[in-house]
N, CA, C and O atoms as a GROMACS GRO file, in nm:
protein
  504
    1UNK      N    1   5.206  -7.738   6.175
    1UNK     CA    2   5.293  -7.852   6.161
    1UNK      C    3   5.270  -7.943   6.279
    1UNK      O    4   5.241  -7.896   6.389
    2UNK      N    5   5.284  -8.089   6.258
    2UNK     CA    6   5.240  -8.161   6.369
    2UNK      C    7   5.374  -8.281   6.353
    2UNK      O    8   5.403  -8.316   6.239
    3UNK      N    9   5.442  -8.333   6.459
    3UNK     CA   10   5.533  -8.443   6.443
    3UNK      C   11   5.472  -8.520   6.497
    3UNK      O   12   5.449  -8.483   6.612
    4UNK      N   13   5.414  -8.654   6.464
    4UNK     CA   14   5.361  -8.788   6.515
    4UNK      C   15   5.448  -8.877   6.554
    4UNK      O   16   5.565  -8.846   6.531
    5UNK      N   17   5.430  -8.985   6.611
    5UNK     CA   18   5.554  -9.104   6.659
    5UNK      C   19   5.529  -9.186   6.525
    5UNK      O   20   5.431  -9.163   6.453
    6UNK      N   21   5.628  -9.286   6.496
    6UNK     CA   22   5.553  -9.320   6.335
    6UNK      C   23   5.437  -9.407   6.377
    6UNK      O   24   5.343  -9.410   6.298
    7UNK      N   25   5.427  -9.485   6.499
    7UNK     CA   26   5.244  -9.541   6.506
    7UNK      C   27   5.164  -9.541   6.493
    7UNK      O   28   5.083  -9.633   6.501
    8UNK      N   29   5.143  -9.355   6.450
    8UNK     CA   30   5.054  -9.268   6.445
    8UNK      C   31   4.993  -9.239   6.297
    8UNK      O   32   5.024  -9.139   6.232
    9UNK      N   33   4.921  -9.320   6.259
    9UNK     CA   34   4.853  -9.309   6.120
    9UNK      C   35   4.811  -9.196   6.081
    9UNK      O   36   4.765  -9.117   6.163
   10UNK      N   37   4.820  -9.165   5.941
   10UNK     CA   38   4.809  -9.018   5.862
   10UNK      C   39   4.678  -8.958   5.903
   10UNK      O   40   4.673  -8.848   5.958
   11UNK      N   41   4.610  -9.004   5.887
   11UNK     CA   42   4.476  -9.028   5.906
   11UNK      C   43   4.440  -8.931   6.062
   11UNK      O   44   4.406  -8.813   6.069
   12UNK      N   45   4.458  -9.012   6.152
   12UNK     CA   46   4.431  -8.970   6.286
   12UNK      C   47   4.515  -8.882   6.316
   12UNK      O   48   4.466  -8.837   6.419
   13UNK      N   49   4.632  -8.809   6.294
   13UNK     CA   50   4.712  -8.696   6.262
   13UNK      C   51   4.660  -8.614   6.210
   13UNK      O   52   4.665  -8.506   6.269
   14UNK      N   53   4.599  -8.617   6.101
   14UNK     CA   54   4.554  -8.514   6.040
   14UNK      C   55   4.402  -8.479   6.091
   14UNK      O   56   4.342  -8.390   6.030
   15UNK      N   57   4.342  -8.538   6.191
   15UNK     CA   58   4.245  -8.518   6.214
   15UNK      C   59   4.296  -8.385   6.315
   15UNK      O   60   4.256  -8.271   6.291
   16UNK      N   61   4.400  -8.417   6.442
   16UNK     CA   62   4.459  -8.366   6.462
   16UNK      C   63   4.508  -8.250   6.419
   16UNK      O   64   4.518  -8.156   6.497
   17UNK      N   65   4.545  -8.239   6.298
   17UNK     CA   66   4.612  -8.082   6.261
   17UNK      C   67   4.528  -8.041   6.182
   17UNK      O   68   4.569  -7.943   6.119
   18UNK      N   69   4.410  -8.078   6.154
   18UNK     CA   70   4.332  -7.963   6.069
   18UNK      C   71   4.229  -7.925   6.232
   18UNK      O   72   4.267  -7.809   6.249
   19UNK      N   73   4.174  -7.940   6.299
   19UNK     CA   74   4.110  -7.916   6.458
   19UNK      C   75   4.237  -7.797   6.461
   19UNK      O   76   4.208  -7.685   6.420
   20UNK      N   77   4.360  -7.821   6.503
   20UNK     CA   78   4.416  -7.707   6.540
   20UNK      C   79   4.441  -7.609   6.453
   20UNK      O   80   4.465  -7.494   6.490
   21UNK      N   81   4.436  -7.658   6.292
   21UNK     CA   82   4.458  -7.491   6.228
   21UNK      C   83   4.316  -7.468   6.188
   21UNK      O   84   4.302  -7.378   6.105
   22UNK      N   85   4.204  -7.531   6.229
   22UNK     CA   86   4.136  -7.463   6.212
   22UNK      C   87   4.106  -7.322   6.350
   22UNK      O   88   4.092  -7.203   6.322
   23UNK      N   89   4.104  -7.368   6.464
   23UNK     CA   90   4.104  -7.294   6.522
   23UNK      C   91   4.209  -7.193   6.505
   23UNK      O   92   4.184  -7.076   6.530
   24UNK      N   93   4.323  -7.230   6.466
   24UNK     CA   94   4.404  -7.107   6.434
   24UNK      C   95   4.413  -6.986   6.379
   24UNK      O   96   4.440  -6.873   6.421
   25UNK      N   97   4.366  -7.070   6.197
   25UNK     CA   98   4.278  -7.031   6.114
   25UNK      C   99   4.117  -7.016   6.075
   25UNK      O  100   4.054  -7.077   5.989
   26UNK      N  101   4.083  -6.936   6.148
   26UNK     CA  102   3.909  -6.970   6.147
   26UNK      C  103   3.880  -6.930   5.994
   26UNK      O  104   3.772  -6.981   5.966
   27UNK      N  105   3.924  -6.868   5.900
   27UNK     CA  106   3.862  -6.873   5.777
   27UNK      C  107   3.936  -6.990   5.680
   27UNK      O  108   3.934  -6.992   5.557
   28UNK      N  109   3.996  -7.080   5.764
   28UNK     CA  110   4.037  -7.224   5.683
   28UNK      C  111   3.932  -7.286   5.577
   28UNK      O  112   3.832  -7.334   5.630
   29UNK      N  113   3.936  -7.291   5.454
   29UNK     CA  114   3.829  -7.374   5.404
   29UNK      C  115   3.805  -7.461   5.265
   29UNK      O  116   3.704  -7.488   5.200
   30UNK      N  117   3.952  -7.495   5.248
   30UNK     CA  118   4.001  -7.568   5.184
   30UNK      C  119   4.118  -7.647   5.190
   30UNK      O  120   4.212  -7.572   5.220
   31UNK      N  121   4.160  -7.777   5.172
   31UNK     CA  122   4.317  -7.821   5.201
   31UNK      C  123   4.296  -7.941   5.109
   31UNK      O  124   4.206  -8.025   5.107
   32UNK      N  125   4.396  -7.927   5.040
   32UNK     CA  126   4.473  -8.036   4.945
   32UNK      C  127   4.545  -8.151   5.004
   32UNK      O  128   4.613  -8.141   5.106
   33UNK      N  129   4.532  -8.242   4.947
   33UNK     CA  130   4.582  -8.401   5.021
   33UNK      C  131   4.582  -8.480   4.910
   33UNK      O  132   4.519  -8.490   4.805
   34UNK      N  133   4.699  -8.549   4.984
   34UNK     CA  134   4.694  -8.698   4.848
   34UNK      C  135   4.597  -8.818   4.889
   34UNK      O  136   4.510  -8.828   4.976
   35UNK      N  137   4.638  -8.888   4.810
   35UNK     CA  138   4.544  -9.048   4.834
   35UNK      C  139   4.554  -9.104   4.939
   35UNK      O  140   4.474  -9.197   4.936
   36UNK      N  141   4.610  -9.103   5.039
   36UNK     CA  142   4.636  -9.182   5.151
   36UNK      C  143   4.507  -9.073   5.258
   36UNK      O  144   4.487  -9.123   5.369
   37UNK      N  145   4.453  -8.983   5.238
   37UNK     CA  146   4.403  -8.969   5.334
   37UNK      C  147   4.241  -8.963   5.303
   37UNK      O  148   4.164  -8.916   5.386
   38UNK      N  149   4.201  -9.008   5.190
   38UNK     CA  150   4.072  -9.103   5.129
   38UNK      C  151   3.956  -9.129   5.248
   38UNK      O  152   3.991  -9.104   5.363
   39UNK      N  153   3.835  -9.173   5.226
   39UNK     CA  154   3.785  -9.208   5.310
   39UNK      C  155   3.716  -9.117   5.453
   39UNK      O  156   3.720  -8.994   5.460
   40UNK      N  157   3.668  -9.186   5.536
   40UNK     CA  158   3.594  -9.103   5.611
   40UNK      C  159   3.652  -8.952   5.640
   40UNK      O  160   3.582  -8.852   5.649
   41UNK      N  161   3.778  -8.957   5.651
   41UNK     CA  162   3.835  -8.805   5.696
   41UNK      C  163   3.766  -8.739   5.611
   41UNK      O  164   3.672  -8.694   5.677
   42UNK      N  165   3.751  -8.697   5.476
   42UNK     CA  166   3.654  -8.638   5.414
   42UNK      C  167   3.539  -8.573   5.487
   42UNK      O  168   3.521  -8.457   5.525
   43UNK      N  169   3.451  -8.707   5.497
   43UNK     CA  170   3.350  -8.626   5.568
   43UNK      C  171   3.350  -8.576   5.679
   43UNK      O  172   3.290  -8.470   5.702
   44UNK      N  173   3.422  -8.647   5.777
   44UNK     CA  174   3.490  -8.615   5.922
   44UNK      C  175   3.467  -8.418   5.891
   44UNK      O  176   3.374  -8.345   5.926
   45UNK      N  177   3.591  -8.386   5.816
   45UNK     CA  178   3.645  -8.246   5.789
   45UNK      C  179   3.534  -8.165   5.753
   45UNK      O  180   3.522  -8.054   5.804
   46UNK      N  181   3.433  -8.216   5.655
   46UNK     CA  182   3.304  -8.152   5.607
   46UNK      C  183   3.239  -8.134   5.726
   46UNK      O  184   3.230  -8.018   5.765
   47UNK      N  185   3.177  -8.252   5.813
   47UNK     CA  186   3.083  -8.259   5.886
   47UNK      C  187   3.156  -8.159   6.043
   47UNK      O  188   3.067  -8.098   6.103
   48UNK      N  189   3.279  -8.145   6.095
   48UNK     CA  190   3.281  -8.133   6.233
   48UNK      C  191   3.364  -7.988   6.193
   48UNK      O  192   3.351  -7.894   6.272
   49UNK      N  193   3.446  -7.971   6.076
   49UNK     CA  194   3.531  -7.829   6.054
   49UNK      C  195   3.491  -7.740   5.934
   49UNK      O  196   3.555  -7.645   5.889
   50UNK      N  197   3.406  -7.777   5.903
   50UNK     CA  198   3.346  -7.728   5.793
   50UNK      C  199   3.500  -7.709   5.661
   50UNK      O  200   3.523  -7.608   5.595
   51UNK      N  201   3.564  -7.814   5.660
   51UNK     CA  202   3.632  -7.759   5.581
   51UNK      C  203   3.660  -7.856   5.472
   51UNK      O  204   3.686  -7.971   5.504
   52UNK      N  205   3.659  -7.819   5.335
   52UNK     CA  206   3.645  -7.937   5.220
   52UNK      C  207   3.813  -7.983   5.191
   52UNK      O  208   3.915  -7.913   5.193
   53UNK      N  209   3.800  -8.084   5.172
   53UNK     CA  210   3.897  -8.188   5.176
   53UNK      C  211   3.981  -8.199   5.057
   53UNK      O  212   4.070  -8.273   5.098
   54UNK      N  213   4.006  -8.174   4.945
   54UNK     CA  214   4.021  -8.231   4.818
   54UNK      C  215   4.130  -8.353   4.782
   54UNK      O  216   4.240  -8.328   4.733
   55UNK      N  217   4.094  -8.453   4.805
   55UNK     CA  218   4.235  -8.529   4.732
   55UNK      C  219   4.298  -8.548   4.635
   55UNK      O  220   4.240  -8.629   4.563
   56UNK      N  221   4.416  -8.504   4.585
   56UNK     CA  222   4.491  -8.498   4.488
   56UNK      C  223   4.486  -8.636   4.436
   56UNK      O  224   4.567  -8.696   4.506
   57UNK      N  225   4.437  -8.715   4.356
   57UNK     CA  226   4.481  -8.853   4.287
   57UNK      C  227   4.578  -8.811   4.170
   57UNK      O  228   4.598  -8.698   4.123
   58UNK      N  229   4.625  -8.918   4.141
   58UNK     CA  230   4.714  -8.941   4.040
   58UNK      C  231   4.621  -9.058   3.950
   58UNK      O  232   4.562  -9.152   4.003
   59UNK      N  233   4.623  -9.030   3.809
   59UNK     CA  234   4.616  -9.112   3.736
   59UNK      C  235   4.648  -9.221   3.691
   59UNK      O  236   4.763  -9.224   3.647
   60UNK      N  237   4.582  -9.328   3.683
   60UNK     CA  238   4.613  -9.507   3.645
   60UNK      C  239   4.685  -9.491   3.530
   60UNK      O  240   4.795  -9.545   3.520
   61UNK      N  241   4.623  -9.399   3.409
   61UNK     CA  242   4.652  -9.405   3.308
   61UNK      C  243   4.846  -9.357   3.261
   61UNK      O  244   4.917  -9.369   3.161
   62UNK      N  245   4.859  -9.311   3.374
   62UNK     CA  246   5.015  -9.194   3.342
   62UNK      C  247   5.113  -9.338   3.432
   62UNK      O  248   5.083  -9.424   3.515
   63UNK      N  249   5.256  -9.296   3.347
   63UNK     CA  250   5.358  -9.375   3.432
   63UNK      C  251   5.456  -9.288   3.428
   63UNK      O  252   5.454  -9.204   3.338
   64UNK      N  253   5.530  -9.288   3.494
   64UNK     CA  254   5.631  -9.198   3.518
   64UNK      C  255   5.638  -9.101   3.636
   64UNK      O  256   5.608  -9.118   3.754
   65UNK      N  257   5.685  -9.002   3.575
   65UNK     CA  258   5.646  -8.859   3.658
   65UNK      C  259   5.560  -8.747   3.613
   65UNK      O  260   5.602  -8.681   3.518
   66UNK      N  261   5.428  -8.712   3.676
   66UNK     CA  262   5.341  -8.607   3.627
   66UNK      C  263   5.315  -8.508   3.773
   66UNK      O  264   5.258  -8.548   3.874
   67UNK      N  265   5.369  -8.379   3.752
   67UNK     CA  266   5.294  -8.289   3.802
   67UNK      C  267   5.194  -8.310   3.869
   67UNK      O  268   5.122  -8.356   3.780
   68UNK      N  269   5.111  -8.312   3.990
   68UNK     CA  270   4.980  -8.297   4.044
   68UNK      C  271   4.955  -8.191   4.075
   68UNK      O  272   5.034  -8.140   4.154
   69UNK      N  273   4.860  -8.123   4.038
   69UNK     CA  274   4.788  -8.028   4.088
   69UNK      C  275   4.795  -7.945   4.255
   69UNK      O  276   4.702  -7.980   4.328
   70UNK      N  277   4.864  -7.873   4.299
   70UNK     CA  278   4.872  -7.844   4.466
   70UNK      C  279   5.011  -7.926   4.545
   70UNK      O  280   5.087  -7.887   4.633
   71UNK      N  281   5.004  -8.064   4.464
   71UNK     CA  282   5.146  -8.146   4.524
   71UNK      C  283   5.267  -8.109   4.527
   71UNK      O  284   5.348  -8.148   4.611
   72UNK      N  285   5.294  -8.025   4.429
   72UNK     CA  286   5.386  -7.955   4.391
   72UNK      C  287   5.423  -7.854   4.516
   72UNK      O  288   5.533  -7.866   4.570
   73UNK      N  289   5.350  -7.778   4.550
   73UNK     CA  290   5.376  -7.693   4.667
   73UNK      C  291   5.432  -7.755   4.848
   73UNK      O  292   5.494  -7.696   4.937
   74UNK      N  293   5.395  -7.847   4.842
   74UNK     CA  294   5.415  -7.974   4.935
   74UNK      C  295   5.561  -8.048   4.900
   74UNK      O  296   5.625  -8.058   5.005
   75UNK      N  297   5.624  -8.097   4.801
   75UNK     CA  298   5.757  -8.164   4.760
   75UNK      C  299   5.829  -8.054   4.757
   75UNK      O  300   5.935  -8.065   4.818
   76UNK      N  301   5.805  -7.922   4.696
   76UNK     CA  302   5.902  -7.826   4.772
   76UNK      C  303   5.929  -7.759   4.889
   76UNK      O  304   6.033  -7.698   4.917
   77UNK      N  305   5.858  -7.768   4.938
   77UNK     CA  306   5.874  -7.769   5.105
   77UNK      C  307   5.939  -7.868   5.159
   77UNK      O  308   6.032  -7.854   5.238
   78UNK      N  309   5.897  -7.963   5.123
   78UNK     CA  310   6.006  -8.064   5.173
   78UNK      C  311   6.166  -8.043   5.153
   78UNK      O  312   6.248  -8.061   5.243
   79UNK      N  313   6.192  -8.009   5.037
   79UNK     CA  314   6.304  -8.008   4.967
   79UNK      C  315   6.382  -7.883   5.021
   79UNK      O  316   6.501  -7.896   5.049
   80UNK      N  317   6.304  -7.740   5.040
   80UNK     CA  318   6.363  -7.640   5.164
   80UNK      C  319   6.404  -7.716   5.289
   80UNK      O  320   6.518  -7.706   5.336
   81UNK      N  321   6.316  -7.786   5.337
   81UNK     CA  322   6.378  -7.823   5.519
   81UNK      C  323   6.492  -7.887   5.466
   81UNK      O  324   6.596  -7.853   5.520
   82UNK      N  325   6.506  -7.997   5.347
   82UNK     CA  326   6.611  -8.098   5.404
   82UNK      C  327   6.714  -8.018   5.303
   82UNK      O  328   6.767  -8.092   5.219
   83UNK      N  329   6.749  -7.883   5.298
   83UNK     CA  330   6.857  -7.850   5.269
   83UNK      C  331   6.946  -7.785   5.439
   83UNK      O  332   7.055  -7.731   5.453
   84UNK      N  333   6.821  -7.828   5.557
   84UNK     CA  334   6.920  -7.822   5.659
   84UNK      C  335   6.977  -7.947   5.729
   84UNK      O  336   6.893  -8.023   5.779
   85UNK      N  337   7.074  -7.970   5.738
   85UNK     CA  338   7.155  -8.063   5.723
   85UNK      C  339   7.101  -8.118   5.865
   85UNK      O  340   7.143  -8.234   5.868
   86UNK      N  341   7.043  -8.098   5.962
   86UNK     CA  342   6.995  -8.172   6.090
   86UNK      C  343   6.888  -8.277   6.058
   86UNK      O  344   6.877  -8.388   6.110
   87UNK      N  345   6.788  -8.204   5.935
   87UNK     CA  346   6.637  -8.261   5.897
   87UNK      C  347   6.674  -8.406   5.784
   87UNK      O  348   6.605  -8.501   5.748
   88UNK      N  349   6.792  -8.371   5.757
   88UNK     CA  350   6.846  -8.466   5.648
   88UNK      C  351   6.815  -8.654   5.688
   88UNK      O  352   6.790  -8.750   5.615
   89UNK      N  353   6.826  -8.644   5.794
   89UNK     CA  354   6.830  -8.773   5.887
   89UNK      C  355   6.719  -8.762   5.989
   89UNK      O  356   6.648  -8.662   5.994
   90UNK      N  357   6.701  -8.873   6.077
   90UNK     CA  358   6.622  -8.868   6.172
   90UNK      C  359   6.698  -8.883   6.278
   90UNK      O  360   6.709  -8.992   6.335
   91UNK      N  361   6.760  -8.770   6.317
   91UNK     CA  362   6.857  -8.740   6.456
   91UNK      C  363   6.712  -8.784   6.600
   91UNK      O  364   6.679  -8.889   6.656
   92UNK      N  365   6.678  -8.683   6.607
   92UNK     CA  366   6.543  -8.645   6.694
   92UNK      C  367   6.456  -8.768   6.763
   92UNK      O  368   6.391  -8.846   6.693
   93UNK      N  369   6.459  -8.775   6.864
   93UNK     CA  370   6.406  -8.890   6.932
   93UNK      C  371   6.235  -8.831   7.000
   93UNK      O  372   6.134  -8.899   7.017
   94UNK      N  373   6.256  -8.698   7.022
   94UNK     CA  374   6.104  -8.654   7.034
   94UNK      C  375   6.072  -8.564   6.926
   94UNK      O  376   6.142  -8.499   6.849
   95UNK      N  377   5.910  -8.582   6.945
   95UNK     CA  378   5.790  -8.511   6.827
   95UNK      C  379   5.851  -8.356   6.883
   95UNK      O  380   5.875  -8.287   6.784
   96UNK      N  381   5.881  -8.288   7.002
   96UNK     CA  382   5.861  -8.150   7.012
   96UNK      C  383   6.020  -8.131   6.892
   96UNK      O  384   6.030  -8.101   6.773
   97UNK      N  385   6.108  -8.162   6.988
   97UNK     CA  386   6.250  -8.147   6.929
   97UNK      C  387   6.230  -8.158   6.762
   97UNK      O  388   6.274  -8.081   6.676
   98UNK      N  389   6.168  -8.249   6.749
   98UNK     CA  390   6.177  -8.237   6.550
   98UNK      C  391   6.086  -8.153   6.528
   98UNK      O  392   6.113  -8.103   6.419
   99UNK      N  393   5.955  -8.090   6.584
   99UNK     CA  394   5.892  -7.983   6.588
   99UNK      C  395   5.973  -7.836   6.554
   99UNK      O  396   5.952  -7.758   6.461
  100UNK      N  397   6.080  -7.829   6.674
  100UNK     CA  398   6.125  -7.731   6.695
  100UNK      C  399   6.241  -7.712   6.580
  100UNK      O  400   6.262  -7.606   6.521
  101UNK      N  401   6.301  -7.816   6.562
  101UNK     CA  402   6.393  -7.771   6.434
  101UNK      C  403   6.367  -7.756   6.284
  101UNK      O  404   6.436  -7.707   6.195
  102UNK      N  405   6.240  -7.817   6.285
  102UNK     CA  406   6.171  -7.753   6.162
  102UNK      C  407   6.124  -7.639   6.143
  102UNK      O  408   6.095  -7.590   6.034
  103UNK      N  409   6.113  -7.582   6.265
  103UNK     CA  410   6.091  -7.438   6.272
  103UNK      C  411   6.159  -7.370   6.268
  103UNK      O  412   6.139  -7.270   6.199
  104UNK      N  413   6.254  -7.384   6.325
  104UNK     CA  414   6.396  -7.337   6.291
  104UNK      C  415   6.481  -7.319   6.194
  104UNK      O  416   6.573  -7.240   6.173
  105UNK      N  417   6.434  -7.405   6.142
  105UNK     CA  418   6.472  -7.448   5.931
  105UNK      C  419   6.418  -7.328   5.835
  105UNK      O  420   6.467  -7.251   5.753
  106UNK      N  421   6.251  -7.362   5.911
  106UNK     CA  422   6.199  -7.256   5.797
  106UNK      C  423   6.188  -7.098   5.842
  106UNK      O  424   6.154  -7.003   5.771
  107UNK      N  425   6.233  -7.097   6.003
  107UNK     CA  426   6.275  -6.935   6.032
  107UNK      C  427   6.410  -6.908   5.968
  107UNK      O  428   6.425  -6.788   5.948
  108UNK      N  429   6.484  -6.960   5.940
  108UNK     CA  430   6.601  -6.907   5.916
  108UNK      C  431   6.616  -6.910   5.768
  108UNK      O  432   6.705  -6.839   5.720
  109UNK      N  433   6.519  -7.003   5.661
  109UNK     CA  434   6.495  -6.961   5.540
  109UNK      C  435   6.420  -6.852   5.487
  109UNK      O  436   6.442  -6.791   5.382
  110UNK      N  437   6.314  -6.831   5.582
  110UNK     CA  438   6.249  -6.693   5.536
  110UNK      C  439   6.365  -6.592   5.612
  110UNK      O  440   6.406  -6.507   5.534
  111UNK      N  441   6.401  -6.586   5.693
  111UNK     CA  442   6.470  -6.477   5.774
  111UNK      C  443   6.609  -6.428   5.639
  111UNK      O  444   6.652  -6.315   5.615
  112UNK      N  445   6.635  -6.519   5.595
  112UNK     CA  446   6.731  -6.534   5.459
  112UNK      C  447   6.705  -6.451   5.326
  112UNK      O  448   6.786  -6.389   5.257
  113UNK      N  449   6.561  -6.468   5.311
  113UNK     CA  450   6.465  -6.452   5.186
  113UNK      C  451   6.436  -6.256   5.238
  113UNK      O  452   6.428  -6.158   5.164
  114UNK      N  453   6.426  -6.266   5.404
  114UNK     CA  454   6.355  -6.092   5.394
  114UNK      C  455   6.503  -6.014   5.390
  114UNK      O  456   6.531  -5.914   5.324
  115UNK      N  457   6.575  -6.080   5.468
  115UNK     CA  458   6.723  -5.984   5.451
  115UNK      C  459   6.744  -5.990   5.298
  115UNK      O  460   6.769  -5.881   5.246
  116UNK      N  461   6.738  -6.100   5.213
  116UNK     CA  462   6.770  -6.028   5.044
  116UNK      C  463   6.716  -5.982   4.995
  116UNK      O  464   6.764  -5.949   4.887
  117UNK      N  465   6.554  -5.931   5.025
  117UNK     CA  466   6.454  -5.885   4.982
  117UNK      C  467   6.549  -5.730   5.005
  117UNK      O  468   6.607  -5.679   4.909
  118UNK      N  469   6.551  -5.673   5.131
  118UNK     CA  470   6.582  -5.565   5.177
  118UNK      C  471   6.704  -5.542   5.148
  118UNK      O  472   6.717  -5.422   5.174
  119UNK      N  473   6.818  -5.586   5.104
  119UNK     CA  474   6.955  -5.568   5.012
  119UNK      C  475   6.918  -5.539   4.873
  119UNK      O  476   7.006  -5.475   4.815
  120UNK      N  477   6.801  -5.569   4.793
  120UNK     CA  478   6.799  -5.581   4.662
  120UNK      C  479   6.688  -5.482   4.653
  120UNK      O  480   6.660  -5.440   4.540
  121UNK      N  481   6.624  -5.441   4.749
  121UNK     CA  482   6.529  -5.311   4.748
  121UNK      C  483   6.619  -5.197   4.701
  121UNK      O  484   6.739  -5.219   4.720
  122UNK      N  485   6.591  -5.083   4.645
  122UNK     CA  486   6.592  -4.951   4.611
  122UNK      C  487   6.604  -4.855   4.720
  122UNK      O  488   6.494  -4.851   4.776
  123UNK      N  489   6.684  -4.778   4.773
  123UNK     CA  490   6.740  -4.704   4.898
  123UNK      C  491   6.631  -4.598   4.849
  123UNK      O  492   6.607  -4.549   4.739
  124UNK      N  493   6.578  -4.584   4.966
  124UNK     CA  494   6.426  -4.472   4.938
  124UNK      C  495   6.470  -4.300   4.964
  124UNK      O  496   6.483  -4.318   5.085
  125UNK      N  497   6.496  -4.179   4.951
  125UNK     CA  498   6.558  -4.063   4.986
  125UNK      C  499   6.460  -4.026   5.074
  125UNK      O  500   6.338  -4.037   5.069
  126UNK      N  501   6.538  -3.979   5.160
  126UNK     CA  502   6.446  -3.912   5.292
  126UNK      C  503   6.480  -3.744   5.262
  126UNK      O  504   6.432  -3.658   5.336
   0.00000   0.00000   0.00000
């Protein structure tokens, strides 16, 4: 996850956070994106991270609302953070601080998800 100042074009951000998960992730080697990040980043990602780019387009032909392919996984994520009522708004005056409470968002949603996992498990006999 990366918080930019908004000056900070998608583009040069993301050049930014795929360099760091790739090193994070060294078997990184695919990532989904929409239309806005078109253009040289592509090859940028091919040529310096070895990692292929795919951009999600949307069709000329469709109006409305259609499903995209991978986008889907991305709008619900979104839709987890801003059920915490801090992320709802733009409180946060620094990139770390909105860093940190997004993390916080999504530790305390999985932390949520393993405690009901382990309530709804089967008591094992010892």
């Amino acid at each position: 996850m990366l918080v930019t100042p908004a000056s900070t074009t998608d583009r040069d951000a993301a050049r930014i956070l795929l360099s760091s998960a790739k090193n994070r992730f060294g078997g990184l080697a695919r990532v989904w994106a929409d239309g806005g990040y078109t253009g040289h980043l592509t090859d940028w990602a091919a040529a310096q991270l070895g990692i292929v780019l795919d951009i999600v387009r949307r069709s000329d032909d469709v109006s409305g609302f259609q499903v995209l392919p991978r986008r889907w996984v991305v709008e619900r994520s979104f839709a987890w953070c801003l059920r915490s009522r801090r992320l709802v708004r733009d409180y946060e005056r620094r990139t770390d601080t909105s860093e940190a409470v997004v993390l916080w968002s999504m530790t305390t949603l999985m932390s949520r998800r393993l405690a009901a996992r382990q309530y709804l498990a089967p008591a094992v006999a010892a």
